[in-house]
C-alpha positions as a LaTeX table, in Angstrom:
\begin{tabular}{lrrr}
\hline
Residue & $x$ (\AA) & $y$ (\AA) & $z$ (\AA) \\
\hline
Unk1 & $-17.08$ & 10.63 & 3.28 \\
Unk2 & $-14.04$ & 10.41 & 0.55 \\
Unk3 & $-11.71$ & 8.01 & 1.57 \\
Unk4 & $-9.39$ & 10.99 & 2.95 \\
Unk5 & $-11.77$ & 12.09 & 5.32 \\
Unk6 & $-11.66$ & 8.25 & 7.18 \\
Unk7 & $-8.58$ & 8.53 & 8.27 \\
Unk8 & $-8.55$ & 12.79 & 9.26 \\
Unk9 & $-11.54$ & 12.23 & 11.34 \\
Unk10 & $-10.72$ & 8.89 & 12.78 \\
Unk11 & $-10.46$ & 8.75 & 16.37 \\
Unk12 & $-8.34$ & 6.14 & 16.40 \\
Unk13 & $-5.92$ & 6.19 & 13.18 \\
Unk14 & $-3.94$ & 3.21 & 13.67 \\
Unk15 & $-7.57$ & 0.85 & 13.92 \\
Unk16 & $-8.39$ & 2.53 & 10.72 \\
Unk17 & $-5.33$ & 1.83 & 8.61 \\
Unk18 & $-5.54$ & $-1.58$ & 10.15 \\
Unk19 & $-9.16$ & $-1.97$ & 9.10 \\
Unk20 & $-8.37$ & $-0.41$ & 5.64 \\
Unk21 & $-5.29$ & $-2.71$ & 4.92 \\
Unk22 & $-7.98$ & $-5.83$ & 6.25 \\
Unk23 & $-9.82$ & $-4.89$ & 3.67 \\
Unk24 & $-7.50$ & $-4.30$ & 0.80 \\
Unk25 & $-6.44$ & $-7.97$ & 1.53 \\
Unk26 & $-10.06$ & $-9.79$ & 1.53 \\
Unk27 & $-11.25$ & $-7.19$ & $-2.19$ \\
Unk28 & $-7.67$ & $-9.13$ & $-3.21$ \\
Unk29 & $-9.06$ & $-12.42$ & $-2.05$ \\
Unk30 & $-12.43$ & $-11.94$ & $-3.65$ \\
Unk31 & $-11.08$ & $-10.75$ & $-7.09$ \\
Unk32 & $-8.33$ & $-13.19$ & $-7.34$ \\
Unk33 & $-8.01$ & $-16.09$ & $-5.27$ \\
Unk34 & $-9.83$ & $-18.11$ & $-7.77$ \\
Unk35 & $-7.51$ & $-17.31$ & $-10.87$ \\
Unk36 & $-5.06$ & $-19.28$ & $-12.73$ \\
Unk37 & $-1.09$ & $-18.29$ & $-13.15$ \\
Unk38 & $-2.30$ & $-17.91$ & $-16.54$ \\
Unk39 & $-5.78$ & $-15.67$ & $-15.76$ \\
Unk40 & $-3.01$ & $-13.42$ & $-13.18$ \\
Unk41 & $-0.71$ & $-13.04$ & $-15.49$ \\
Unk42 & $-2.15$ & $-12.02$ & $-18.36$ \\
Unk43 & $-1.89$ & $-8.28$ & $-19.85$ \\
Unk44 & $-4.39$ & $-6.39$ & $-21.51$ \\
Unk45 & $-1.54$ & $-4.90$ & $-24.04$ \\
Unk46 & 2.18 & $-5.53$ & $-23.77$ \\
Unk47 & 2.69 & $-2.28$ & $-21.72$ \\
Unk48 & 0.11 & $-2.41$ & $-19.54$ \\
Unk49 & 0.47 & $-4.23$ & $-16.09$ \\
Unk50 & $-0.99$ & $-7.74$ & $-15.13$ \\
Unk51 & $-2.89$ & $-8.39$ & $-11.72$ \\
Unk52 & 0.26 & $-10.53$ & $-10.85$ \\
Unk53 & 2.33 & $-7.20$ & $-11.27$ \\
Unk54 & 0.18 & $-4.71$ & $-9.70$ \\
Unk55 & $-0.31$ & $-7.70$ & $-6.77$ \\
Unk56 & 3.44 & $-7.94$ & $-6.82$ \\
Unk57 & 4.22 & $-3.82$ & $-7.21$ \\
Unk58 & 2.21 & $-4.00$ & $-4.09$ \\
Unk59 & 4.51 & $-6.47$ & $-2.27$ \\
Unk60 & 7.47 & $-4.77$ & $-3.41$ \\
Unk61 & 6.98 & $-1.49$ & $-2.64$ \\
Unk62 & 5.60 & $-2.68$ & 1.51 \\
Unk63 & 9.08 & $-4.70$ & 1.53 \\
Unk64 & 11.26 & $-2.16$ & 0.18 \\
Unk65 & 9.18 & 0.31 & 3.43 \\
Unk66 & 9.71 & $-1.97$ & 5.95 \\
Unk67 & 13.48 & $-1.11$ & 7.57 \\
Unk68 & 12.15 & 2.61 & 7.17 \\
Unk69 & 9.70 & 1.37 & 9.47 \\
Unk70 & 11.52 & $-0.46$ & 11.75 \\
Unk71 & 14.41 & 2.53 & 12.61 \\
Unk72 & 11.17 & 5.09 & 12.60 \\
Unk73 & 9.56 & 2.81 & 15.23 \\
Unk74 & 12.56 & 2.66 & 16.70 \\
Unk75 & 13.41 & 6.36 & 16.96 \\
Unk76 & 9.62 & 7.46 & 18.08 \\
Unk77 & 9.57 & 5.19 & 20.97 \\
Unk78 & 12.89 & 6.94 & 22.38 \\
Unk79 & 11.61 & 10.65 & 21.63 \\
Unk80 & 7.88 & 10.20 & 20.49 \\
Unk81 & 6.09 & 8.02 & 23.27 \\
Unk82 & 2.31 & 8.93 & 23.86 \\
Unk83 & $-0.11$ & 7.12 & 25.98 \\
Unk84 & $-2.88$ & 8.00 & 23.29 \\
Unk85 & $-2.97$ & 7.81 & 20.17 \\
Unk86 & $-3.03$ & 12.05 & 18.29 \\
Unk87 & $-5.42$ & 12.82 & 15.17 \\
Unk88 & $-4.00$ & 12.46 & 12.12 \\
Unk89 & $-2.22$ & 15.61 & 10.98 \\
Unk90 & $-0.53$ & 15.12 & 7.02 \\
Unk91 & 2.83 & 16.42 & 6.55 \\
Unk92 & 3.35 & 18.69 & 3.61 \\
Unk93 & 4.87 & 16.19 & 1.73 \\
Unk94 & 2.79 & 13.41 & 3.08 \\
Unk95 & 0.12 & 15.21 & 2.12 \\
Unk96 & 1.01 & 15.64 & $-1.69$ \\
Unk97 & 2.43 & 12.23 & $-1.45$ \\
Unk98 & $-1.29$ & 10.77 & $-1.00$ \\
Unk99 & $-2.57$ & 12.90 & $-2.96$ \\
Unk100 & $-0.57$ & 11.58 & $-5.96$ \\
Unk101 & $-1.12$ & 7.77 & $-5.69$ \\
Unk102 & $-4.90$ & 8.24 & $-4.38$ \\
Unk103 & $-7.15$ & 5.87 & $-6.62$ \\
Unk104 & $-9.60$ & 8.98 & $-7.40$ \\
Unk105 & $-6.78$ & 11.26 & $-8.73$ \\
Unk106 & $-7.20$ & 9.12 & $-12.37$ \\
Unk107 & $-3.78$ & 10.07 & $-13.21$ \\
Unk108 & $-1.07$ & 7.66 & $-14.82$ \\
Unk109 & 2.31 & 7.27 & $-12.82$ \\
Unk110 & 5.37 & 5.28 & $-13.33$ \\
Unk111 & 6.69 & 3.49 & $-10.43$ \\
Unk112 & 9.53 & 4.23 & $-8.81$ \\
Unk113 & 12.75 & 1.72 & $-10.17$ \\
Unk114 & 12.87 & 0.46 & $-6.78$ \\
Unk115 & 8.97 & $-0.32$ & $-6.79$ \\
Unk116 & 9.05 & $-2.17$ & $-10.12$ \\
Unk117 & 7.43 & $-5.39$ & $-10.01$ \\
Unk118 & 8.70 & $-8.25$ & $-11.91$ \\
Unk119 & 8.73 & $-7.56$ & $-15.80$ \\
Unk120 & 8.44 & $-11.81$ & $-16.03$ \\
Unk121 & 5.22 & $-12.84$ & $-17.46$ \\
Unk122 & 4.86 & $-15.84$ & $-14.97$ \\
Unk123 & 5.02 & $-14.44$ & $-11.51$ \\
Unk124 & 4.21 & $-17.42$ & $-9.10$ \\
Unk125 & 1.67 & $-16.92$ & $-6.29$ \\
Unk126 & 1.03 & $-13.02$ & $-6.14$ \\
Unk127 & $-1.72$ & $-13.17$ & $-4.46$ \\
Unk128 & 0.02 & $-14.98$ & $-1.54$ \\
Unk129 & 2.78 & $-12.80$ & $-1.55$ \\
Unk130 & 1.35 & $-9.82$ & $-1.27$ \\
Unk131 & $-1.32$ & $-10.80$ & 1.18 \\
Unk132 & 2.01 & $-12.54$ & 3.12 \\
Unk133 & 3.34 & $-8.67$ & 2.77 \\
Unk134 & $-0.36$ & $-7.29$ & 4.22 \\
Unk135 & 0.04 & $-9.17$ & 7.38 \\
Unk136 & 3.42 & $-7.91$ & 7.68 \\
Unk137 & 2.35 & $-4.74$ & 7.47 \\
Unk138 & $-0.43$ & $-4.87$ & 9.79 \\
Unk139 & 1.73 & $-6.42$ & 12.32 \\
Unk140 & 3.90 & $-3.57$ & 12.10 \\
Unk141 & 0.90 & $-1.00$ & 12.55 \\
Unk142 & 0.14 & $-2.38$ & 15.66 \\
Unk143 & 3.42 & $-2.26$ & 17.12 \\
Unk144 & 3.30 & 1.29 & 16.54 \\
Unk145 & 0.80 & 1.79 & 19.71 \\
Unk146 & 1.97 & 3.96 & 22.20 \\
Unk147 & 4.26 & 6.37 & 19.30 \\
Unk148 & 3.53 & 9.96 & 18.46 \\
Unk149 & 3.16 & 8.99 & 14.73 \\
Unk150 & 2.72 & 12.56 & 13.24 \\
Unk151 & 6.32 & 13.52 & 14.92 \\
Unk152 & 7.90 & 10.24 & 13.47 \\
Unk153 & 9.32 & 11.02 & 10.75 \\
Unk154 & 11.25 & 8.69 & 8.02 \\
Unk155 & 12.60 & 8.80 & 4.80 \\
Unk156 & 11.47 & 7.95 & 1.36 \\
Unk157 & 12.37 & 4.90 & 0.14 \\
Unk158 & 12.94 & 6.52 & $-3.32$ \\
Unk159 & 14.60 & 9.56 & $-2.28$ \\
Unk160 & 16.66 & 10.35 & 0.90 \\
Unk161 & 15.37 & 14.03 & 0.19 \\
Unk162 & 11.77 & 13.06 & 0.97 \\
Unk163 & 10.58 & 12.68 & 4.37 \\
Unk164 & 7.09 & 12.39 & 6.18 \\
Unk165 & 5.54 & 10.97 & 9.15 \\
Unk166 & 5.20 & 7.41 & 9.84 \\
Unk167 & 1.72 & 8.06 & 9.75 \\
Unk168 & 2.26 & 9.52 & 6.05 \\
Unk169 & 3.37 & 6.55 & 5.49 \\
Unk170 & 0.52 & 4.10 & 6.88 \\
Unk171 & $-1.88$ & 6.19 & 4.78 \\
Unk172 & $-0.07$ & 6.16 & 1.60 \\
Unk173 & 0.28 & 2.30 & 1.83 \\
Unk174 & $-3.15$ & 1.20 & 2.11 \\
Unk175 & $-4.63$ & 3.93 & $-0.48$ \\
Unk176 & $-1.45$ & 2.83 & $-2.53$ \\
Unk177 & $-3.00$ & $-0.84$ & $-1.87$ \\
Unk178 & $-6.46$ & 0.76 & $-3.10$ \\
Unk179 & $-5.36$ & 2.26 & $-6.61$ \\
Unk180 & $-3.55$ & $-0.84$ & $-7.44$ \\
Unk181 & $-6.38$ & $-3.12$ & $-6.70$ \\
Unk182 & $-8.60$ & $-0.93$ & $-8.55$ \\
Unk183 & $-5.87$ & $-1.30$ & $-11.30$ \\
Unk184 & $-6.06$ & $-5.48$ & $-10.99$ \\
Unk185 & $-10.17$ & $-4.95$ & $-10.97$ \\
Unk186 & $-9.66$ & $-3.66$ & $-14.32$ \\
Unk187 & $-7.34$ & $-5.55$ & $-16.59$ \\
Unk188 & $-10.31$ & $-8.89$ & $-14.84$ \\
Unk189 & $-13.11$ & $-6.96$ & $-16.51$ \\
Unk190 & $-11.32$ & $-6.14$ & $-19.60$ \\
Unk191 & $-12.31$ & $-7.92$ & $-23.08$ \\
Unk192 & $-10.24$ & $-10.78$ & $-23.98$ \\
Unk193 & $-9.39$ & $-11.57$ & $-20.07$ \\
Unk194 & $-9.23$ & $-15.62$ & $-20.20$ \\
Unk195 & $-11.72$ & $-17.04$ & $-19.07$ \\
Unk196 & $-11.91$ & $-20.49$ & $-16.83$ \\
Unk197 & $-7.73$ & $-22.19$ & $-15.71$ \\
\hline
\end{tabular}
């Protein structure tokens, strides 16, 4: 089963998304907890991102989502209510959204300006920050219980132009969470990562 497929044929989409953001917070815990300000913020090249800066791009980007969320929530409660949960149905735009930051499309995007992380080269506690952000988020998934989520629809953070379900939006975060992880996995394994604090 790609990792597309999980959340089309779940039969419960919000457990899924909160299951999929649990675990995007303990593969952060595993690969990083045990690293020095140093280890996390050290960059492969110059260009190239740190795990403090994907960890914080991560943080950002859940923050900058999370009054989108709030007014969505807020909206599909009034006009939205369902007493159980519907199967997942993408958007158009949703749909090419995921698509796009999805860890197994291999291609090489620049963030958003908004979604930036810090360009500093000591970013204090990452890790906590964006598994502070995680909980957030998961909080906020859970409140959504009880909301058509494929009729809620908000707006991009990036562009008012863009707009998708809240659902769209769930999705994209934790595969989002996924790439950028995957990213962090990386510049640990490459040659010349320091070793030991």
């Amino acid at each position: 089963m790609n990792s597309m497929d999980q959340f089309l044929q779940s039969t419960n989409l919000l457990a899924t998304i909160v299951s999929a953001a649990e675990d995007n917070s303990k593969t952060a815990r595993e690969l990083f907890s045990g690293l020095s300000t140093a280890q996390l913020n050290w960059k492969p090249i110059p260009e190239k991102w740190s795990i403090a800066q994907c960890l914080d791009h991560l943080a950002v980007a859940c923050r900058e989502f999370e009054g989108y969320f709030s007014d969505a929530l807020v909206r599909g409660r009034k006009k939205w209510p369902v007493s159980a949960g519907p199967a997942y149905r993408p958007s158009f735009m949703g749909g090419w959204l995921i698509k796009l930051v999805h860890p197994e499309t291999g291609r090489n995007l620049t963030a958003p300006k908004i979604f930036r992380p810090a360009e500093s080269s000591n970013i204090d506690e990452p890790l906590e920050k964006f598994l502070k952000q995680q909980e957030r988020f998961i909080e906020f998934v859970r409140k959504t219980e009880g909301v058509n989520y494929n009729k809620t629809k908000i707006r991009s953070p990036v562009t008012p132009l863009m707009r998708y379900s809240l659902a769209d939006a769930f999705v994209v975060t934790v595969v989002h969470g996924q790439r950028h992880l995957g990213q962090a996995r990386r510049v640990r394994e490459t040659s010349g990562f320091p070793i030991g604090s």
